[in-house]
C-alpha positions in Angstrom: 17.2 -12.8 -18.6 15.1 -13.7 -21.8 13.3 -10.1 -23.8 9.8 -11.0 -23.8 7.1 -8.4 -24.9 4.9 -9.1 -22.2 5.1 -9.0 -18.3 6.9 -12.3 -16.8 7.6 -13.3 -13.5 11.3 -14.3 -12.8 13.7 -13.7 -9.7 16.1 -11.0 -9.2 19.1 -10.9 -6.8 19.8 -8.2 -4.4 22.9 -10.0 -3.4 21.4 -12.0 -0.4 17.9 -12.0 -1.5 16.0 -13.1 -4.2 13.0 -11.1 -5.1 10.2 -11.7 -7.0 10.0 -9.7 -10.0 7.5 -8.9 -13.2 9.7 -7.9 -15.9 8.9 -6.5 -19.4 11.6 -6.1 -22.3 11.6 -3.3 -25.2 13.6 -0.8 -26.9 16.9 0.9 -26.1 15.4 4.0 -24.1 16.4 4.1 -20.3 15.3 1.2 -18.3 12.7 1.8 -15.6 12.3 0.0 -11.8 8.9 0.5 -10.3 8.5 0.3 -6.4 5.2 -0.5 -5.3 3.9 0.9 -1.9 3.4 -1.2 1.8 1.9 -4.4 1.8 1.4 -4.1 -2.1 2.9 -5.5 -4.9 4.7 -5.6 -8.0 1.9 -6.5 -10.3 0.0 -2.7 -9.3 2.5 -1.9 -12.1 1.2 -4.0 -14.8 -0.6 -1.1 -16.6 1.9 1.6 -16.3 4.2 -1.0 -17.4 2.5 -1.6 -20.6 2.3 2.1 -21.6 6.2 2.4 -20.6 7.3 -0.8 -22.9 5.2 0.7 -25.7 7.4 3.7 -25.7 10.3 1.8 -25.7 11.3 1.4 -22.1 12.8 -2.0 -20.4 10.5 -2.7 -17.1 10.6 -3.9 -14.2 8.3 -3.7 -10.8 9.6 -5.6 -8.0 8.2 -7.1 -5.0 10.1 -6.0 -1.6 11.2 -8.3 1.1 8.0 -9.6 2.9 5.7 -8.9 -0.6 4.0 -11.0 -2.9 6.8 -13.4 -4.8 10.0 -12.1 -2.9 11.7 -14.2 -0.3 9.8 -13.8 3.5 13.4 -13.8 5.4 13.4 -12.5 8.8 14.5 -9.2 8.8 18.2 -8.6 10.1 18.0 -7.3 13.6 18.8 -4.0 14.5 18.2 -2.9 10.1 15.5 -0.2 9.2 13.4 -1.3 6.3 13.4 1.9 4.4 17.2 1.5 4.4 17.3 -2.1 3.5 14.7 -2.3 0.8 16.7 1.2 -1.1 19.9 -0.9 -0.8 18.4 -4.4 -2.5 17.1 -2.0 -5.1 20.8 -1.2 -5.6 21.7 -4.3 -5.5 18.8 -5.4 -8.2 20.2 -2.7 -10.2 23.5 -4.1 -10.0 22.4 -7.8 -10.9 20.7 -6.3 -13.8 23.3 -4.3 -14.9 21.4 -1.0 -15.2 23.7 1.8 -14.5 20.9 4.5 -15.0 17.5 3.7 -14.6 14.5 6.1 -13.8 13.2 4.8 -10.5 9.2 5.5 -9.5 8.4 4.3 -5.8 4.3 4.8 -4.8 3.8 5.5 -1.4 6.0 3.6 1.1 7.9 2.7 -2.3 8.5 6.9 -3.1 10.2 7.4 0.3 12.3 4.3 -1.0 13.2 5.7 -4.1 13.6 9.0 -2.6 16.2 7.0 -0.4 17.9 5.2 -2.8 18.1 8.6 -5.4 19.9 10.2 -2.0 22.1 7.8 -1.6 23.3 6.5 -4.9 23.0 10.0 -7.2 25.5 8.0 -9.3 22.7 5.4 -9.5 19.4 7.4 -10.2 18.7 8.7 -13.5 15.6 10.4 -13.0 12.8 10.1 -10.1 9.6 10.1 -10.0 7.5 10.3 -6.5 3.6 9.2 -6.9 2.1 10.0 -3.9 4.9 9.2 -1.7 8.0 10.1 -0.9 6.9 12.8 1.2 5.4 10.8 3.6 6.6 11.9 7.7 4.8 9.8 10.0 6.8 11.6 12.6 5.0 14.7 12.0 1.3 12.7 12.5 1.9 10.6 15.5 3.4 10.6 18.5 4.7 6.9 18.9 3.9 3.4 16.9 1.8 1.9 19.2 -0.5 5.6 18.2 0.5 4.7 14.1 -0.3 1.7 14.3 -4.4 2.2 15.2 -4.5 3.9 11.7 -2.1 1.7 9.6 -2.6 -1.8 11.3 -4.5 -4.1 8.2 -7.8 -5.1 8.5 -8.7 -8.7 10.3 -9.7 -11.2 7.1 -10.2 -13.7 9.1 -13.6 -15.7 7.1 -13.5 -13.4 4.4 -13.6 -14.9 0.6 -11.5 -13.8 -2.2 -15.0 -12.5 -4.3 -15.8 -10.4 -1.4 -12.7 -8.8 -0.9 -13.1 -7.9 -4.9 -16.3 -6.5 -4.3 -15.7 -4.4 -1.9 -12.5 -3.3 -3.9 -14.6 -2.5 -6.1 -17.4 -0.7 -5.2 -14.2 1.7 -3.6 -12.3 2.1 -6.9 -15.4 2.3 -9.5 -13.0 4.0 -12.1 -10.5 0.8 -11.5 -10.2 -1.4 -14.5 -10.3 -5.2 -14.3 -6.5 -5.3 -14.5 -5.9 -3.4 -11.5 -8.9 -5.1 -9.5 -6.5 -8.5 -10.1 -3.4 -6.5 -9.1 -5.1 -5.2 -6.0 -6.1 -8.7 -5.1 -2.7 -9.7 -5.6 -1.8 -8.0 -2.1 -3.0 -11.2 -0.9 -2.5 -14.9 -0.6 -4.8 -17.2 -1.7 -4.5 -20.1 -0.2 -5.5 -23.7 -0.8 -7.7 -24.4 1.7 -10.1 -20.7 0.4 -8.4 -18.5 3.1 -7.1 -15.7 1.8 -4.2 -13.9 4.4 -1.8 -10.6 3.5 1.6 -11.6 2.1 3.3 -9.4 4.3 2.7 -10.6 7.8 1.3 -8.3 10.9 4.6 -7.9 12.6 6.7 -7.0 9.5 4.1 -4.5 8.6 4.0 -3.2 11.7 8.2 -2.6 11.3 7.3 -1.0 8.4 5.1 1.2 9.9 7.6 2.2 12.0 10.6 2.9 9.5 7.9 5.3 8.0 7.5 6.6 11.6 11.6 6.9 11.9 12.2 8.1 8.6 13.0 12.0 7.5 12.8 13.0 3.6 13.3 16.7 4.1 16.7 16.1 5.1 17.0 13.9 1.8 15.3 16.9 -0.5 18.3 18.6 -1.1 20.4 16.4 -1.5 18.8 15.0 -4.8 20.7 15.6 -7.9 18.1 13.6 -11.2 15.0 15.0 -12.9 12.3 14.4 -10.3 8.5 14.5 -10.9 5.8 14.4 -8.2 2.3 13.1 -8.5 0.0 14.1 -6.0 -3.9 12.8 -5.5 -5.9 15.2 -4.3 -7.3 18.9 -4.3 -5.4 20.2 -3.4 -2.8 17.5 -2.0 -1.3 16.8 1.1 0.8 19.8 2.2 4.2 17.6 2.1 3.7 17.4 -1.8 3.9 21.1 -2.3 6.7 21.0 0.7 8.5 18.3 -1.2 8.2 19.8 -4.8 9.9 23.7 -3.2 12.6 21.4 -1.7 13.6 19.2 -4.3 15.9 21.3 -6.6 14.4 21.9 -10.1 11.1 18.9 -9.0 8.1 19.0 -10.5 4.4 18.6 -9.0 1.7 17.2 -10.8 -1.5 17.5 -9.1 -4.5 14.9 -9.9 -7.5 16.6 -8.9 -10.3 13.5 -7.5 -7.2 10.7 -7.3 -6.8 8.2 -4.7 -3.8 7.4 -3.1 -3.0 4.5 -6.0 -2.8 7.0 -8.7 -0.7 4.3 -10.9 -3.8 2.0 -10.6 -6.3 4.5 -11.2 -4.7 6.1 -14.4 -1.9 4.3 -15.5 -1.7 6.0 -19.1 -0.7 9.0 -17.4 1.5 8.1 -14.9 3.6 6.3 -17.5 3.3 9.3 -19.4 4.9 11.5 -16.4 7.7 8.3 -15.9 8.7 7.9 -19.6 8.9 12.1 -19.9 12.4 11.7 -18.2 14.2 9.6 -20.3 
């Protein structure tokens, strides 16, 4: 893969997948692999990215099966896509040959990396949650079909791409320009003016459901990198603080008045918190 200063998109293998990829070159500190959240996208990272390649940090965000660039295959039956997307990042890892990167998951994407950190401990160099990773769906609702009347995405059927970014932005006022475009990026635009999600209803529905299925206190103690939380709210959700007791030696980070895309709304310092350890 060419070192360019600036982001690129290019393909990386998880050993049966290609995914789609924006990937930044720098110095010789410890490479970083951002995770972005469900039915997001790599370029959410573009910002944070910038601040980590400026001090000295190798990038890359990735888009998961299903997401933005990355190849739409069915999903195997009978696989859980928590489990599947910690093991492409493995195998992404692998095909890139980092042997120690730092790993940042938002959302969906913490309680991926929170997997993958449990899992591979050989692997995971040091971890940071932002707003995620303590997410238990279990403890919130009873069945999908109940999850899935909060989660489900909104119907865009006649909606225009300059709407959409209006209303993104009269949500996120603090949002720069940059991460307007990267929130816009969640979707396809397609030739004909439609705009749809890149991840279709029934695979975000199965992802809904991993969540649903999934358990991170029983991954808490068995993490064994550096591990920093970053939490929206005042005070947070109560699995943050939960999380951060659990996790041995973790650290919270609380951003009083943040939204859920904390990496998007102040990207200085959530690179900051990333490139702190390593």
């Amino acid at each position: 893969m060419t070192a360019r200063p600036n982001p690129e998109w290019t393909s990386v293998s998880t050993g049966d997948v290609a995914l789609g990829a924006r990937y930044r070159a720098a110095g010789p500190r410890t490479p970083v692999l951002l995770v972005h959240g469900l039915a997001s996208n790599a370029r959410t990272w573009d910002e944070v990215g910038a601040g980590l390649v400026a001090a000295g940090h190798p990038v890359l965000a990735v888009d998961l099966r299903g997401h933005g660039r990355s190849a739409s295959v069915p999903d195997e039956p009978g696989t859980d896509p928590t489990f599947a997307a910690a093991a492409d990042l493995a195998g992404v890892c692998s095909w890139l040959g980092w042997s120690r990167p730092l790993v940042a998951g938002h959302s969906w994407g913490g309680n991926i990396a929170l997997q993958l950190a449990a899992d591979r401990p050989d692997l995971v160099a040091g971890l940071v949650l932002v707003d995620g990773g303590w997410l238990h769906l279990g403890d919130r609702f009873a069945d999908i079909d109940a999850a899935w009347r909060l989660f489900a995405p909104p119907d865009l059927t006649g909606w225009s791409l300059a709407s959409v970014r209006e209303v993104l932005a009269d949500a996120h006022p603090d949002w720069s320009d940059a991460a307007l475009e990267a929130g816009l990026a969640n979707l396809e635009h397609r030739p004909d003016g439609t705009i749809r999600p890149w991840l279709a209803p029934e695979r975000h529905r199965a992802r809904v459901a991993s969540l649903l299925a999934h358990r991170p206190r029983e991954l808490y103690g068995r993490i064994a990198c550096p591990t920093v939380l970053l939490a929206a709210g005042d005070p947070p959700e109560a699995g943050a603080g939960e999380a951060a007791a659990s996790i041995p030696g973790a650290m919270l980070s609380v951003f009083p008045g943040g939204d859920h895309d904390l990496q998007l709304q102040y990207p200085a310092r959530v690179a900051a918190a990333i490139s702190a350890l390593g």
